[in-house]
C-alpha positions as CSV (number, residue, x, y, z in Angstrom):
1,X,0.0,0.0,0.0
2,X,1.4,3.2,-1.0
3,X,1.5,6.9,1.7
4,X,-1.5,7.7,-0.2
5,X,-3.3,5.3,-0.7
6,X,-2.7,4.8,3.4
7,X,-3.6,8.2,4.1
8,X,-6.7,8.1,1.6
9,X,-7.7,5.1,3.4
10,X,-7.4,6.4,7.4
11,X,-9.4,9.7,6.1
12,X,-12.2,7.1,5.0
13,X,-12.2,5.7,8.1
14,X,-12.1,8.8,10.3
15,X,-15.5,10.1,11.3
16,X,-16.8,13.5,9.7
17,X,-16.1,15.9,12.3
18,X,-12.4,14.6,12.3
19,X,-12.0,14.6,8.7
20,X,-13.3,18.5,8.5
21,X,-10.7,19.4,11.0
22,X,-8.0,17.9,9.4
23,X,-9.0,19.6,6.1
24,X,-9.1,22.9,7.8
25,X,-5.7,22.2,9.3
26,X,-4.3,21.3,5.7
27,X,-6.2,24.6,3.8
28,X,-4.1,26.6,6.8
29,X,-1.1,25.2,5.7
30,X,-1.8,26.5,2.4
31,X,-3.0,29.7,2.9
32,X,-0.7,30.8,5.5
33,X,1.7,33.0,4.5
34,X,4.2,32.0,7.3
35,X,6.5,28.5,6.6
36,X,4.4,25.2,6.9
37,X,7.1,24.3,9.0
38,X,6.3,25.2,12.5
39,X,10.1,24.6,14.2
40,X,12.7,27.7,14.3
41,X,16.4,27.1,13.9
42,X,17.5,26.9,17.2
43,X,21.3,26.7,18.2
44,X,23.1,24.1,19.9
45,X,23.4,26.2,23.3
46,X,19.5,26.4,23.4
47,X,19.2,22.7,22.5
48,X,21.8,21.4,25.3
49,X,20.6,24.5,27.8
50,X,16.5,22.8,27.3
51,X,17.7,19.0,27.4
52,X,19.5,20.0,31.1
53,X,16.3,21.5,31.8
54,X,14.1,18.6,30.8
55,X,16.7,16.0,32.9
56,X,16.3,18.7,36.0
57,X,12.9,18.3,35.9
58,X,12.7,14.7,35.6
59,X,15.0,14.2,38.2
60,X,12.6,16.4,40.3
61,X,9.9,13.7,39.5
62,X,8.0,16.8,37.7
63,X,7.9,15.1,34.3
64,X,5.4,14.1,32.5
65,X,4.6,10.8,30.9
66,X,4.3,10.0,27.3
67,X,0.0,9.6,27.1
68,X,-0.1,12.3,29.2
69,X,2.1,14.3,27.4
70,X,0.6,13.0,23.7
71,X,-3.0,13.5,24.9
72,X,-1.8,17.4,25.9
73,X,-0.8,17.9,22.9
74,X,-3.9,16.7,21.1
75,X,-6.0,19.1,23.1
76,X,-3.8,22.1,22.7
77,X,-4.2,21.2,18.9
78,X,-7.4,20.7,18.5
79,X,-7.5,16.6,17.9
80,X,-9.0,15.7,21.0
């Protein structure tokens, strides 16, 4: 099965409401006059100075963990 005919395929199976908010996310993409690409270049000082972050915080049992963190995301983004 190819990517499209994979993707064609989960749309079919997604119910309405889903399938009109992924279209809407897709004609932003296109209509935006900002990058589709939603990261900045960062440089390796922020990267490092973050990733001792993130390890301080986990160490501090102030983490989060992966569902909890994916399912966040989905409701700051509108899939959930």
């Amino acid at each position: 099965m190819s990517t499209l005919d994979a993707t064609v395929s989960m749309l079919e199976a997604m119910p309405e409401e889903a399938r009109i908010k992924v279209f809407e996310f897709t004609q932003k993409l296109f209509t935006s006059r900002k990058s589709a690409n939603p990261f900045v270049s960062v440089s390796e000082k922020k990267v490092t100075s973050d990733l001792a972050e993130s390890r301080r915080q986990i160490a501090e049992g102030r983490g989060l963990n992966m569902k909890d963190a994916l399912n966040e995301l989905g409701r700051n983004h509108g899939f959930l």
